[in-house]
C-alpha positions as CSV (number, residue, x, y, z in Angstrom):
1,X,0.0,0.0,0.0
2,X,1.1,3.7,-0.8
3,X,1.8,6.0,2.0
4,X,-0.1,8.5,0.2
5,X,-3.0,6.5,-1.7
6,X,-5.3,8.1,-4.2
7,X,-8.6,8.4,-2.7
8,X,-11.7,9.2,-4.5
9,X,-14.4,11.4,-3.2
10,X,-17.5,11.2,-5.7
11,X,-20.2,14.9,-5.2
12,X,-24.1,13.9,-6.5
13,X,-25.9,16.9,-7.4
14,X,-29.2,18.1,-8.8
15,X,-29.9,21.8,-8.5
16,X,-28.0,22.3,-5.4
17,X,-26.8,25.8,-5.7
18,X,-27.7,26.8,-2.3
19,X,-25.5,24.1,-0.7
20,X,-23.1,22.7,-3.5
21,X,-20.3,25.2,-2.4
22,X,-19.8,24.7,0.9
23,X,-19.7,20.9,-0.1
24,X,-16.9,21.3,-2.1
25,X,-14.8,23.7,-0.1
26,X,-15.0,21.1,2.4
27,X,-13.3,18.9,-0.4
28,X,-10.9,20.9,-1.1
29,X,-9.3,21.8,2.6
30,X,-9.3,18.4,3.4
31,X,-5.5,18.2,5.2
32,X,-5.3,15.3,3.0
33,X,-4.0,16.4,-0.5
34,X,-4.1,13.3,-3.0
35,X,-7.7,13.2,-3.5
36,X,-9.7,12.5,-6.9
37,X,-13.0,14.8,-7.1
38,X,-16.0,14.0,-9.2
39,X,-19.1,15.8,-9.6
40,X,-22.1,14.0,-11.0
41,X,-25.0,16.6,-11.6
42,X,-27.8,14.9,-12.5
43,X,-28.7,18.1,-15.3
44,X,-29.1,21.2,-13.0
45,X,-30.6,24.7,-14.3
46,X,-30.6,26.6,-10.9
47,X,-27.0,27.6,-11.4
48,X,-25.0,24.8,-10.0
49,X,-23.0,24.4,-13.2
50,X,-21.6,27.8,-12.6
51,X,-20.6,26.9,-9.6
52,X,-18.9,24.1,-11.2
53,X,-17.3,25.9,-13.5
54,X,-15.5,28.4,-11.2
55,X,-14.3,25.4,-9.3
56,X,-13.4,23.1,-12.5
57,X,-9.6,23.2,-12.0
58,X,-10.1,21.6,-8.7
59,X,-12.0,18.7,-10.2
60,X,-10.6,15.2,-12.0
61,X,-13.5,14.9,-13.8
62,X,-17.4,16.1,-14.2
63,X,-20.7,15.7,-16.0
64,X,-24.0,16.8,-16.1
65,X,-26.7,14.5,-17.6
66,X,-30.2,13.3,-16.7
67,X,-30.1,10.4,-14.7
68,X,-32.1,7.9,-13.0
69,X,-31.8,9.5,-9.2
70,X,-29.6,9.4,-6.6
71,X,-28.1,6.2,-6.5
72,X,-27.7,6.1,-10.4
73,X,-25.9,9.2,-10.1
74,X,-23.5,7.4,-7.5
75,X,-23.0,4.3,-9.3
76,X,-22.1,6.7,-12.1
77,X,-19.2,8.1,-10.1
78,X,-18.1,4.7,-8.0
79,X,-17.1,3.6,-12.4
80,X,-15.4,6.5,-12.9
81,X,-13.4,6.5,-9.4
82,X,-10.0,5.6,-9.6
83,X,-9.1,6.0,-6.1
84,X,-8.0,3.0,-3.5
85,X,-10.9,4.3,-1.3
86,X,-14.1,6.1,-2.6
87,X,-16.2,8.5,-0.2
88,X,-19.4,10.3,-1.0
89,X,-20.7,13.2,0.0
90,X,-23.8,14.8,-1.2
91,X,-24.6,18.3,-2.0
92,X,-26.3,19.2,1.3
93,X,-23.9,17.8,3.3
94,X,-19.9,18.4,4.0
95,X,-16.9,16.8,5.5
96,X,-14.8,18.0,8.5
97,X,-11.2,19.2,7.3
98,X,-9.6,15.8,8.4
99,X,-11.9,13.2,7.5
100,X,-10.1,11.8,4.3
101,X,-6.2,11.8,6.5
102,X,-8.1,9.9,9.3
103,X,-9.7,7.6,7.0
104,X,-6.5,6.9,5.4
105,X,-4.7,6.6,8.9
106,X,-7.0,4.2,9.7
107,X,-6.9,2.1,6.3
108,X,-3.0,2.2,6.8
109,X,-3.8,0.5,10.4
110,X,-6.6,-2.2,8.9
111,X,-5.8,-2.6,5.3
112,X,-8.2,-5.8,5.5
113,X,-11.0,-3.7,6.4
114,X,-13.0,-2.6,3.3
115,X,-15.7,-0.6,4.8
116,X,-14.5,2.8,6.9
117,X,-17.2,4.4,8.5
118,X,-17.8,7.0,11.6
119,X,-20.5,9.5,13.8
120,X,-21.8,12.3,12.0
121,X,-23.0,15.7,13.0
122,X,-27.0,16.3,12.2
123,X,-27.3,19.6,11.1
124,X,-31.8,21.0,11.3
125,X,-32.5,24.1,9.0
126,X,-31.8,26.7,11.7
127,X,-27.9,24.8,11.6
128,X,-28.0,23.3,15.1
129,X,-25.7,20.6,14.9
130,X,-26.0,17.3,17.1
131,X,-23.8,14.3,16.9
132,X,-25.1,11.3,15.8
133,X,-23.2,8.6,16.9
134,X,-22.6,5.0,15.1
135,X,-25.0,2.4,16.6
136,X,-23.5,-1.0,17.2
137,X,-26.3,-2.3,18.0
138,X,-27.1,-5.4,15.2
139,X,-30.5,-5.6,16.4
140,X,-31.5,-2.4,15.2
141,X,-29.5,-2.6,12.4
142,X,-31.2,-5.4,10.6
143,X,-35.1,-5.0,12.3
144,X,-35.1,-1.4,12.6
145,X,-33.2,1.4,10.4
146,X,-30.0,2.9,10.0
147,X,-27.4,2.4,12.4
148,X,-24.2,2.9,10.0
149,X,-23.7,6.4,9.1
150,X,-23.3,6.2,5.2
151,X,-22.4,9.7,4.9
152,X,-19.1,8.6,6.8
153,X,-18.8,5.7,4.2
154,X,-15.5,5.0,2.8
155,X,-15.4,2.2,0.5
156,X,-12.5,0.3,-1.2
157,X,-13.2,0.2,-5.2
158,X,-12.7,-3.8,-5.3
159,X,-15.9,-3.6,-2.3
160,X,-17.9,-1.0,-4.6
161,X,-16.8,-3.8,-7.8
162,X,-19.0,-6.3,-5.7
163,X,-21.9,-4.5,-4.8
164,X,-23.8,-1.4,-6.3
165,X,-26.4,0.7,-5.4
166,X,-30.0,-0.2,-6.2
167,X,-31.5,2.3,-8.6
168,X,-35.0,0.6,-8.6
169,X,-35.1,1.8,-4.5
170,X,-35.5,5.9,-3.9
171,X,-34.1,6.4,-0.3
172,X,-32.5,3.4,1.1
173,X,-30.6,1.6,-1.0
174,X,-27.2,2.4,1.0
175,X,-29.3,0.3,3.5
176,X,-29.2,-3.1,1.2
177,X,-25.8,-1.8,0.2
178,X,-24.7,-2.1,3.8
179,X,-27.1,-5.1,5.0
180,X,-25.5,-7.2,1.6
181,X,-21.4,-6.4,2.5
182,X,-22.9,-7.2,6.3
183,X,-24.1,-10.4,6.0
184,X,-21.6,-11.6,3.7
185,X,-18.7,-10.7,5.9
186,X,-19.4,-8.1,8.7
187,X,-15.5,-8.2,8.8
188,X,-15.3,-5.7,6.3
189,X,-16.2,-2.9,8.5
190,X,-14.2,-0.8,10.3
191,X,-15.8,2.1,12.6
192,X,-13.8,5.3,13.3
193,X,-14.6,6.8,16.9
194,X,-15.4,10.5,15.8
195,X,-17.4,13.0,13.6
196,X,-16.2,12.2,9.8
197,X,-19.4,13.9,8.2
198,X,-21.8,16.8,8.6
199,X,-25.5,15.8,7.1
200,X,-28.1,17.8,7.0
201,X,-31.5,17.1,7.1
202,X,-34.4,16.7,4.6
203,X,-33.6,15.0,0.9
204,X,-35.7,12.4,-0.2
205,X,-35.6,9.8,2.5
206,X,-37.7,12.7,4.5
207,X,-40.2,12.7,2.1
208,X,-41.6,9.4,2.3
209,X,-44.6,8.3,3.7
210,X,-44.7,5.6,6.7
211,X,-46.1,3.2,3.7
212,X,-43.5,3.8,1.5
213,X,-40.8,3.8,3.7
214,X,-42.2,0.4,5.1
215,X,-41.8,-1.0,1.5
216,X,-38.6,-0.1,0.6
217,X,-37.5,-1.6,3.9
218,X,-38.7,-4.5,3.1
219,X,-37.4,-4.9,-0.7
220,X,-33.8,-3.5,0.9
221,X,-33.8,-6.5,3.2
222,X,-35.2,-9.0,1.2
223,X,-33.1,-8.2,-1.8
224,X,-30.2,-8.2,0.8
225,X,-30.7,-12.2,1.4
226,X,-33.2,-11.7,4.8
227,X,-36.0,-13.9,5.1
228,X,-39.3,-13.5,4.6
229,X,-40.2,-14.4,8.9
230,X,-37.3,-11.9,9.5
231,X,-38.7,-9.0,7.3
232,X,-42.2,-9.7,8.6
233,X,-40.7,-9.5,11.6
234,X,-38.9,-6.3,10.9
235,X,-41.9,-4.4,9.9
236,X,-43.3,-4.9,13.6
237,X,-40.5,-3.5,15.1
238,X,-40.9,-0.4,13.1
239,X,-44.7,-0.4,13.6
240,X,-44.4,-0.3,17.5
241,X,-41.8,1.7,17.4
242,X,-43.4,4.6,15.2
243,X,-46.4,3.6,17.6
244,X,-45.0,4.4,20.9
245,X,-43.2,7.3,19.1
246,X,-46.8,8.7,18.2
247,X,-48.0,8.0,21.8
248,X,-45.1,9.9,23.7
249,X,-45.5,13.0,21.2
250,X,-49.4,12.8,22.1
251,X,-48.7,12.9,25.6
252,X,-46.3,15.9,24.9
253,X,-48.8,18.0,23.2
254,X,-51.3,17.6,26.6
């Protein structure tokens, strides 16, 4: 392994100019300097590609097309990449100035580990940050939600070469991305003990109805290999939980 690998950091964008900026600053003062940028705007006419353009000498490579959402627009950049390791960060969110040099520290330490992933700040609309800490518990993690930060995901390509992002799903297919690498070998994963990433809310994963979001849990896990009695079983965790949830904010209001 180099001392200094290449690591690629992939931007997805679609009308973003609000945001985009302060994404990519936080690219470009990483204290890590042998980084690979690539922006993916999914076809923006809000001004984004201006932004682009003032920024372009910064940038390996860029394009902006239509696409099929989100997660085509990452699988897009994940071909492209070139890098040893591949993060993403999104248009609304940003990195903290040494995320990519304590990722690489840590890759130097685990070079078995093909997964690198930390806590995250939360940021609301009024930019109130809280840290959102990596949940170990496994639990949750396969009956429940999210308990890997993918924001703080960074990924070796030959990890990427074996599993993809689902297109088909519209907010959690970096769930079945992690559940897959997880229950083929949860020894890919390394966790990092502090803030990598700064995500802020909203997007399309906040947009979802409890329906939806029930149904594209279930095809994440069940296209990830789990069970039918397990994703049954799922779906009653997250019922009772948004139940009680609804019942304490009730009891709130009175």
């Amino acid at each position: 392994m180099p001392e200094n690998p290449l690591i690629s950091i992939i931007t997805v964008v679609f009308n973003g100019v609000k945001t985009l900026e302060q994404t990519m600053q936080s690219v470009f003062n990483q204290t890590y300097s042998n980084i690979e940028y690539i922006i993916i705007d999914g076809g923006s006419t809000d001004g984004t590609l201006d932004i682009i353009e003032k920024y372009k000498h910064k940038i390996a490579y860029w394009v902006s097309e239509p696409d099929e959402g989100l997660y085509d627009a990452m699988n897009k950049g994940i071909k492209i990449a070139t890098g040893e390791l591949i993060g993403i960060v999104n248009s609304d969110d940003w990195y903290e100035s040494n995320t990519v040099e304590t990722v690489v520290e840590n890759y130097h330490m685990f070079p078995h580990r093909k997964i690198f992933h930390g806590d995250m700040f939360i940021v609301d609309e009024a930019n109130n940050k809280r840290l959102y800490k990596f949940n170990k518990s496994v639990f949750k993690f396969k009956y429940y939600g999210a308990t890997y930060n993918h924001p703080t995901f960074f990924v070796t390509k030959d990890e990427y070469e074996a599993h993809k992002y689902n297109i088909k799903l519209k907010s959690v297919a970096d769930i079945q991305f992690t559940l897959d690498a997880y229950l083929l070998n949860k020894e890919v994963f390394h966790y990092i003990n502090r803030p990598l990433s700064n995500f802020r809310l909203g997007g399309v994963s906040g947009s979802l109805s409890q329906y939806q979001a029930l149904e594209e849990g279930f095809l994440a896990r069940k296209n990830a290999g789990m069970s039918l009695i397990q994703n049954l079983f799922s779906i009653i965790v997250r019922l009772l939980y948004w139940g009680g949830a609804w019942i304490i904010q009730v009891l709130k209001l009175k």
